[in-house]
Structure formats: C-alpha cells, structure tokens
C-alpha positions as CSV (number, residue, x, y, z in Angstrom):
1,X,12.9,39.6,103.6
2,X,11.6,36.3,104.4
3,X,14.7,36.0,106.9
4,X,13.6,38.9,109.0
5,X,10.4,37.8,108.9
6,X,10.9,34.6,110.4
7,X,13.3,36.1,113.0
8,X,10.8,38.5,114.1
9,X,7.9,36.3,114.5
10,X,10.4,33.7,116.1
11,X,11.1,36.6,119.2
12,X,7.4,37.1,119.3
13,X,6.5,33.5,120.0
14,X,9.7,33.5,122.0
15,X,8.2,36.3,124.5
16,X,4.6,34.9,124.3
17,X,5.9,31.4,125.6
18,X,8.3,33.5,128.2
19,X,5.5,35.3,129.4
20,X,3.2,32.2,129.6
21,X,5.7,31.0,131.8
22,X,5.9,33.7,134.1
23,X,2.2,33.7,134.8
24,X,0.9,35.8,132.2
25,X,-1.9,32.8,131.2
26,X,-5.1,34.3,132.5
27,X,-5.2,37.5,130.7
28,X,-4.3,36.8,126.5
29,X,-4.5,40.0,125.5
30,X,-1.9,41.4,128.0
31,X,0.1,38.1,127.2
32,X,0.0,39.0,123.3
33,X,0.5,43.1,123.9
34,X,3.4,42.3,126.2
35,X,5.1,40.3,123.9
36,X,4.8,42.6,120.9
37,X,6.4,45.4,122.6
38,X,9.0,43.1,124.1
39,X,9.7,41.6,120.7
40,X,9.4,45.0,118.6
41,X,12.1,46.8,121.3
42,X,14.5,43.2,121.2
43,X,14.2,43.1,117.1
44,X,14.9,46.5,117.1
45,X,18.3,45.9,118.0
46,X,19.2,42.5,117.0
47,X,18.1,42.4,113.7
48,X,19.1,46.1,112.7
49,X,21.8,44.8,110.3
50,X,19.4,42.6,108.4
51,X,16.5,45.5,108.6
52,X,19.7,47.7,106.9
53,X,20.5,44.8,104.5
54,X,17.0,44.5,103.3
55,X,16.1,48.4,103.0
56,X,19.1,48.2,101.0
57,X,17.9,46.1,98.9
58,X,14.7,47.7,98.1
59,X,16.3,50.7,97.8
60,X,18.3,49.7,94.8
61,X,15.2,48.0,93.5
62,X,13.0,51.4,93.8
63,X,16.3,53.2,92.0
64,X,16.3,50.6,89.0
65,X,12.8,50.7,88.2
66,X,13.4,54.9,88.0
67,X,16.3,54.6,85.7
68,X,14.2,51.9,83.9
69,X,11.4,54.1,83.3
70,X,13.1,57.1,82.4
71,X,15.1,55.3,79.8
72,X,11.5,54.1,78.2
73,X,11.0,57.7,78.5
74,X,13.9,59.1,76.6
75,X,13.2,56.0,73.8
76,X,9.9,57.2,73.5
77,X,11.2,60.7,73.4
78,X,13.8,59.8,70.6
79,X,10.7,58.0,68.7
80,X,8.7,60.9,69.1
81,X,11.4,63.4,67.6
82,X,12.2,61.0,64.6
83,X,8.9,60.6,63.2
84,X,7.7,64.5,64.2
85,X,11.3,65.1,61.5
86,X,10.0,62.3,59.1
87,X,6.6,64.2,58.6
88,X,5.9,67.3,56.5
89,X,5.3,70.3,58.3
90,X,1.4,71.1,58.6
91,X,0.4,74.4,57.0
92,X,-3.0,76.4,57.7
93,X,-3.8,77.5,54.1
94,X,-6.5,76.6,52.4
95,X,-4.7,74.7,50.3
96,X,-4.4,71.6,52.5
97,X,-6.3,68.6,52.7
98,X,-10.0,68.3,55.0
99,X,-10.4,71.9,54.2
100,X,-13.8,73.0,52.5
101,X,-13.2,73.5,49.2
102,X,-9.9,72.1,49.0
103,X,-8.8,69.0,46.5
104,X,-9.7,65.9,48.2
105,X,-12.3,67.2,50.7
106,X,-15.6,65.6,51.1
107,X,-18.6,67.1,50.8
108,X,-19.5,67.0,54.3
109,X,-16.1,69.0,54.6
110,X,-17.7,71.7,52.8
111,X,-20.9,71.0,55.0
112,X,-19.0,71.9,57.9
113,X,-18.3,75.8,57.0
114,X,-21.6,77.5,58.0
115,X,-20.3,80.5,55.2
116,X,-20.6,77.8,52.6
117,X,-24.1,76.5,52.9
118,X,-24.9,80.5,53.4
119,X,-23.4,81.2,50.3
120,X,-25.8,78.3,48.4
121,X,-28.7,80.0,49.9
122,X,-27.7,83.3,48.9
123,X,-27.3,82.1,45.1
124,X,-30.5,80.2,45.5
125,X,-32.9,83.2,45.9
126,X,-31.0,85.2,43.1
C-alpha cells in the first residue's frame, strides 16, 4: 500500500515539475489541477496491477476478519447451548424460589404481590 502510494505521488510531482516547465508557473492552482488529472489518468493505467495486488490484499483481510468473527460467534453459540443444558429448567409454579410465599423468599417478596398485603388488611379489620 505504501508502494502505490509513493508511485502515485511520485507521477504527481512528476507532472507538477512537467508542467512548471512548460510555462504553467504563473497560475498554481491550474499547475496543481492539471497535474492531478494528468497523474490520476497515467496511474490509472500504470499502476493497475499493483492497485489489483493491493485490493487483493484487503480483500482477503476483510474475508478473515468475517470468518474470524463468525467463529467467536459459533464458540459463543456452543457456550451458550452448554450451560442453557447444564441448568435446570425454570418452572412457573409457585413452588419456585423469589415467589411470595414460597421457601426462601424475602419478605419484600411477599411485599411485592399487591393480593398479599390486601389479604393482611382484610384479616386486620376482622
């Protein structure tokens, strides 16, 4: 990549001196815009196998870091499915743990069913 790079600035300072020559001195900017169209169109051409070459490249990076992700993805998938087995299944009854009333609840657990506190009001006023 740095190769290209090189090359490509190397044809623009190539046409900027060209063009100095030729008389383009007095006016910079159409010195500098003539020479990066005339440098874009020449490296266009010459440096298409390199340009190819490096694309290439970056391709095959792009297409490893995809494979490398969706690896981590299936090993996180495979993590996920082993401990989802290794746990009990989770029922709703009322015999299970954190629900009001049930064998190791709190009491703010049984705070949180708003049929339990009417209950204790109800047996209050009797």
């Amino acid at each position: 990549m740095a190769r290209y790079t090189v090359l490509r600035l190397l044809i623009f300072f190539g046409f900027v001196f060209l063009f100095w020559i030729i008389g383009l001195r007095d006016n910079p900017v159409l010195l500098l815009a003539a020479s990066a169209i005339a440098s874009a169109a020449l490296s266009y051409v010459l440096l298409r196998g390199i340009r190819d070459e490096m694309t290439a490249k970056l391709v095959e990076r792009h297409e490893a870091r995809l494979a490398a992700k969706a690896q981590l993805r299936g090993d996180e998938a495979d993590e996920d499915a082993e401990t989802s087995a290794s746990l009990p299944p989770v029922t709703g009854t009322a015999g299970t743990v954190g629900a009001p009333g049930a064998p190791g609840s709190t009491s703010a657990d049984a705070g949180l069913s708003s049929d339990s506190s009417g209950e204790d009001r109800r047996r209050t006023e009797r």
